[in-house]
Backbone as CSV, one residue per row, in Angstrom:
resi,resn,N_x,N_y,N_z,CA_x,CA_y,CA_z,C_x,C_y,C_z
1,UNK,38.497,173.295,-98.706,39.589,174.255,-98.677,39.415,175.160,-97.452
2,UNK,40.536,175.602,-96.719,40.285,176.106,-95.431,40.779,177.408,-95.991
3,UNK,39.790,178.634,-95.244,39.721,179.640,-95.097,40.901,180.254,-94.671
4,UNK,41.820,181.705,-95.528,42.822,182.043,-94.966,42.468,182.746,-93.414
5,UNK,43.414,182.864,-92.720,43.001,183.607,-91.567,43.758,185.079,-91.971
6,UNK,42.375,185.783,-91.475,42.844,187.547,-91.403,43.974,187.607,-90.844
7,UNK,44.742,188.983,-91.406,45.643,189.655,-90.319,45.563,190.874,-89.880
8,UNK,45.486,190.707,-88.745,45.103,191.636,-87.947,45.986,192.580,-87.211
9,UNK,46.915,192.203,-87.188,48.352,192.809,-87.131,48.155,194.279,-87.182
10,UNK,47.673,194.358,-87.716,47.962,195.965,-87.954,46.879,196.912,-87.102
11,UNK,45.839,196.040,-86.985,44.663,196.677,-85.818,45.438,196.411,-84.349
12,UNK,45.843,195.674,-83.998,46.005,195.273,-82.092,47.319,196.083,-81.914
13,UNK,47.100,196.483,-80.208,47.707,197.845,-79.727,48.428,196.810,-78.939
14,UNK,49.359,196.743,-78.803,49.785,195.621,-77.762,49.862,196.515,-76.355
15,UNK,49.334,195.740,-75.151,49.116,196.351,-73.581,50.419,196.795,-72.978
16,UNK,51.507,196.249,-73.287,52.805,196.214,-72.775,53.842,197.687,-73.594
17,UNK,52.879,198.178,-74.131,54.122,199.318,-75.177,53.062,199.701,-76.074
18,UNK,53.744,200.885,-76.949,53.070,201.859,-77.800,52.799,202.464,-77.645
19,UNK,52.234,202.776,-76.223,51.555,203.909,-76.086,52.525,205.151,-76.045
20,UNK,51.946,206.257,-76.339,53.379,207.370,-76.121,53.224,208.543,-74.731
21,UNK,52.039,207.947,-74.561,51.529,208.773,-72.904,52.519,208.535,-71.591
22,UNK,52.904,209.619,-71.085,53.129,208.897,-70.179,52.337,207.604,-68.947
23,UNK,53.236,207.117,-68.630,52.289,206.418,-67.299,51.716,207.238,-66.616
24,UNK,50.523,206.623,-65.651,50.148,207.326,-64.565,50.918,207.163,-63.466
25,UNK,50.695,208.273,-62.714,51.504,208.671,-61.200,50.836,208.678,-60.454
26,UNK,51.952,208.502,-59.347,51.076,208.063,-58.276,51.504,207.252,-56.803
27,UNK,51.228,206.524,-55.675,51.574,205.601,-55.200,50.988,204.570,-56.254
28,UNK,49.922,204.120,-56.634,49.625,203.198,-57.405,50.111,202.921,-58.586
29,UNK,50.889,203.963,-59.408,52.084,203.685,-59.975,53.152,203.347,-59.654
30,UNK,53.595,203.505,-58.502,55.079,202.983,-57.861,55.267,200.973,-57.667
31,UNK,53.801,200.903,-57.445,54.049,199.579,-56.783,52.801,198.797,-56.915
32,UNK,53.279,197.710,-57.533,51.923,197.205,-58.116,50.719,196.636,-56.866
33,UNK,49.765,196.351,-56.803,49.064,196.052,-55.882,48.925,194.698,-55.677
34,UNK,48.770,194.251,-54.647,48.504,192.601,-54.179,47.004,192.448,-54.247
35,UNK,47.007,192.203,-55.430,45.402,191.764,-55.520,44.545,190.561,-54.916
36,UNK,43.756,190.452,-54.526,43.817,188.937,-53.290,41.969,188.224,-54.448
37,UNK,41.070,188.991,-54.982,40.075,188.842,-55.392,39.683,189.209,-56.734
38,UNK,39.326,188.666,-57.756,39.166,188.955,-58.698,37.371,188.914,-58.890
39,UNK,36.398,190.545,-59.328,35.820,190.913,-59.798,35.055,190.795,-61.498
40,UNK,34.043,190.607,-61.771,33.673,190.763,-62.993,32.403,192.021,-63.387
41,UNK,32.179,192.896,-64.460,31.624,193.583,-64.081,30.504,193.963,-65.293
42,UNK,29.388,193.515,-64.945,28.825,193.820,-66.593,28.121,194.605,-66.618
43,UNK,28.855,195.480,-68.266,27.589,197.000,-68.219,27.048,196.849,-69.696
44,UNK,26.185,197.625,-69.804,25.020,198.049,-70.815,26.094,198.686,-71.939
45,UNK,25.879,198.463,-73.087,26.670,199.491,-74.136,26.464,200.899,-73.674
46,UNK,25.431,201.241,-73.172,25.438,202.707,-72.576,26.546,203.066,-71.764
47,UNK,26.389,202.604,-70.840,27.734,202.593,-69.709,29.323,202.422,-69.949
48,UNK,29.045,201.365,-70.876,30.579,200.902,-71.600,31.331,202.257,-72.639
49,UNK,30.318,202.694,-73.002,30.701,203.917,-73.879,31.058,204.976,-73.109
50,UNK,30.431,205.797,-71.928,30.381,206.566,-71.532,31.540,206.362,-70.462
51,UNK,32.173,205.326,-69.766,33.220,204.759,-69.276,34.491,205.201,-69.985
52,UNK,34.019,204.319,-71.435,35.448,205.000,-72.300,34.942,206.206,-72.516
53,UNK,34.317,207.310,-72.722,34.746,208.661,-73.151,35.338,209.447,-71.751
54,UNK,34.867,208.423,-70.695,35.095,209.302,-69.415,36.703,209.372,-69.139
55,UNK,37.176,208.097,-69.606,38.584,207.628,-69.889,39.546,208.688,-70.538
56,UNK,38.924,208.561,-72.054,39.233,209.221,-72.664,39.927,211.280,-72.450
57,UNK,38.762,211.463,-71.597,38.625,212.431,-71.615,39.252,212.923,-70.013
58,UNK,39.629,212.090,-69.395,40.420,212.043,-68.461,42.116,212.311,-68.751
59,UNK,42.571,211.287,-69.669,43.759,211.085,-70.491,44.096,212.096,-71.296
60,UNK,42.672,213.050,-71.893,43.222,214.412,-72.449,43.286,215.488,-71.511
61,UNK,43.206,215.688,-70.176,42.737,216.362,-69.017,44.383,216.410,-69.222
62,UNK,44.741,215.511,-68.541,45.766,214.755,-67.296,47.279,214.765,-68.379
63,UNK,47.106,214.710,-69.600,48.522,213.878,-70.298,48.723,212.557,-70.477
64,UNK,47.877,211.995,-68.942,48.423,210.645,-68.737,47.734,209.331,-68.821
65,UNK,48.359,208.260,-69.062,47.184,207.202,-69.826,46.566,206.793,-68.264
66,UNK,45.042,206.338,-68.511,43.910,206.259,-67.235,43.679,204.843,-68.219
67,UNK,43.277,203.844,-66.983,42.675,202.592,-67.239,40.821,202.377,-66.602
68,UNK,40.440,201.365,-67.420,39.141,201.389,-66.874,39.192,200.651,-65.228
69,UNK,40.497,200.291,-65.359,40.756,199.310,-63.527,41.169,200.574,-62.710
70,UNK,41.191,201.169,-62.882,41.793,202.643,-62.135,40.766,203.557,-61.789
71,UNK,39.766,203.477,-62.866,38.881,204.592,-62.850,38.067,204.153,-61.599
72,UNK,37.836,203.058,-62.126,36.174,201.756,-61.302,37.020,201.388,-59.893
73,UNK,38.384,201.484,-59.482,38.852,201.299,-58.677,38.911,202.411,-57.368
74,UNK,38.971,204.185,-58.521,39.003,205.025,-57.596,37.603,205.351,-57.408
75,UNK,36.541,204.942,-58.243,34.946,205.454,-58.096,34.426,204.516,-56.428
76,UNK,34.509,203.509,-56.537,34.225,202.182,-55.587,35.219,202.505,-54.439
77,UNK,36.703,202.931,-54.735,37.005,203.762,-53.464,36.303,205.277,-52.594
78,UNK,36.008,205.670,-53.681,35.208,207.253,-53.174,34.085,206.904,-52.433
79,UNK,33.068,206.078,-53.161,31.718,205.210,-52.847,31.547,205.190,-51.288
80,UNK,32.596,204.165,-51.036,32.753,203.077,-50.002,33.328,204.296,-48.540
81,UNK,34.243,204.873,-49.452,34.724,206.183,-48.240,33.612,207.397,-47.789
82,UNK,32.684,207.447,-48.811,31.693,208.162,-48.738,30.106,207.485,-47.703
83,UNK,30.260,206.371,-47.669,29.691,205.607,-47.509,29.587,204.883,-45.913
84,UNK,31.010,205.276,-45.282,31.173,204.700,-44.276,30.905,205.628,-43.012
85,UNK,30.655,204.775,-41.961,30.737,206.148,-40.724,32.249,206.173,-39.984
């Protein structure tokens, strides 16, 4: 006899809607970016947590919803600008 499958329905946020935040602003809100390379990035549950509260706590700052591709996007921009001569 096969196992019913859960529903989960009621847990998943769908990416496309729900949220009631506004978007973020911005040029990088206006226009999506031409991404040419795709990245992978692995962190420690330490990091992963502290990422999302940094998120989090950004989004209660601001009003506005912050992604973890935004955050790691503007940190690695600062980095690299900081970084250069």
């Amino acid at each position: 006899m096969a196992r019913p499958k859960a529903d989960l329905d009621s847990l998943a946020v769908p990416k496309d809607g729900g949220d009631a935040r506004p978007a973020a602003s911005g040029p990088e809100a206006t226009a999506p970016k031409n991404y040419a390379h795709t990245l992978s990035l692995r962190l420690t549950a330490d990091q992963y947590r502290r990422l999302r509260r940094y998120v989090a706590d950004q989004e209660d700052k601001t009003g506005k919803r912050a992604t973890h591709q935004a955050i790691i996007e503007a940190a690695l921009d600062e980095y690299l600008t900081n970084r250069s001569a």
